[in-house]
N, C-alpha and C positions, 0 to 999 in steps of 0.2 A: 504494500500500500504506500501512498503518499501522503508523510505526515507534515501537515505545517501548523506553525503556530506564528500569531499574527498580533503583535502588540498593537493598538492603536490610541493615540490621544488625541482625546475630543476636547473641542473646546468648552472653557469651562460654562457658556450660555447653553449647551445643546447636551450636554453630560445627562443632565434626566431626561432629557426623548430620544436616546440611543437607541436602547433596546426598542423602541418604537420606529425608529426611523432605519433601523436598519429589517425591520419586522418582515418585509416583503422579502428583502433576499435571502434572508436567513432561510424563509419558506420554501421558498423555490430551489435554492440549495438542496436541502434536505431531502426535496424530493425528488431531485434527480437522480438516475439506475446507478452511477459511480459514486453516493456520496455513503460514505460509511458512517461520518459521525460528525459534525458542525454544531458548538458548543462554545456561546457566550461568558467570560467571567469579567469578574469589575476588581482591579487591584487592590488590595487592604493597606498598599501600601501611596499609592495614587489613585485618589479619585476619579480623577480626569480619564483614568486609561482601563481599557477593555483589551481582555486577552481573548484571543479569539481560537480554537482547537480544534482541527478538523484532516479529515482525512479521504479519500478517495482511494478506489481500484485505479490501478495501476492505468491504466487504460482507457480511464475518464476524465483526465484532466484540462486535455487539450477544447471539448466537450463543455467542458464547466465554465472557462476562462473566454470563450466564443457565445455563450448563452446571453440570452437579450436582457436576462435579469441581473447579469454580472457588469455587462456593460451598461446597463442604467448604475451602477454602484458607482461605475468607475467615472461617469460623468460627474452624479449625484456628492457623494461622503466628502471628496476633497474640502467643499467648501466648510464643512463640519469639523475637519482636525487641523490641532497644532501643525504637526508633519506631518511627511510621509512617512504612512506606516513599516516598522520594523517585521520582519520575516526572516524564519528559517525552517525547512526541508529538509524533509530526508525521504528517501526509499529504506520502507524497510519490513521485511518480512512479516506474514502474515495480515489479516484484516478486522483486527478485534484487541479489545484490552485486553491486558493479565491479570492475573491476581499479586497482590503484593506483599510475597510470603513474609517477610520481615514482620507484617503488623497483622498475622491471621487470627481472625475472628471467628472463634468459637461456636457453635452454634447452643444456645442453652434450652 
């Protein structure tokens, strides 16, 4: 799979109607046959910034990045962040979480 994670900082007027203004692509994401997993979080450590986690089959990305809902993103968000967002990728085996033996949880 193709995993990326995608910092972005929004500006501080638009910070509470993110997850609303990004609402429509997040959907359409999600719904497309390559997407594995597209997952919003909000920094505890900056407000302003939203980590974004997502994944794709190998072989949907090219697919993802050409979709009319990504390019309305791509016209759309700029106006909405500090920068341009940070990214990093990887290919990497398999298409699913793991479990994370270190902190296993019991069943009671």
């Amino acid at each position: 799979m193709i995993f990326i994670c995608v910092k972005w900082r929004v500006k501080p007027e638009y910070v509470d109607q993110w997850i609303d203004l990004t609402r429509e692509f997040t959907e359409a994401t999600r719904a497309e046959p390559g997407n594995l997993f597209f997952d919003w979080s909000r920094s505890i450590d900056n407000p302003d910034e939203f980590v974004l986690i997502e994944a794709f089959k190998e072989d949907a990305a090219e697919a993802h990045v050409t979709s009319e809902h990504f390019k309305r993103a791509q016209a759309t968000f700029p106006a909405y962040l500090v920068e341009t967002p940070l990214i990093r990728n990887v290919v990497m085996p398999g298409d699913h979480w793991d479990r994370l033996g270190e902190f296993e949880v019991s069943a009671s």
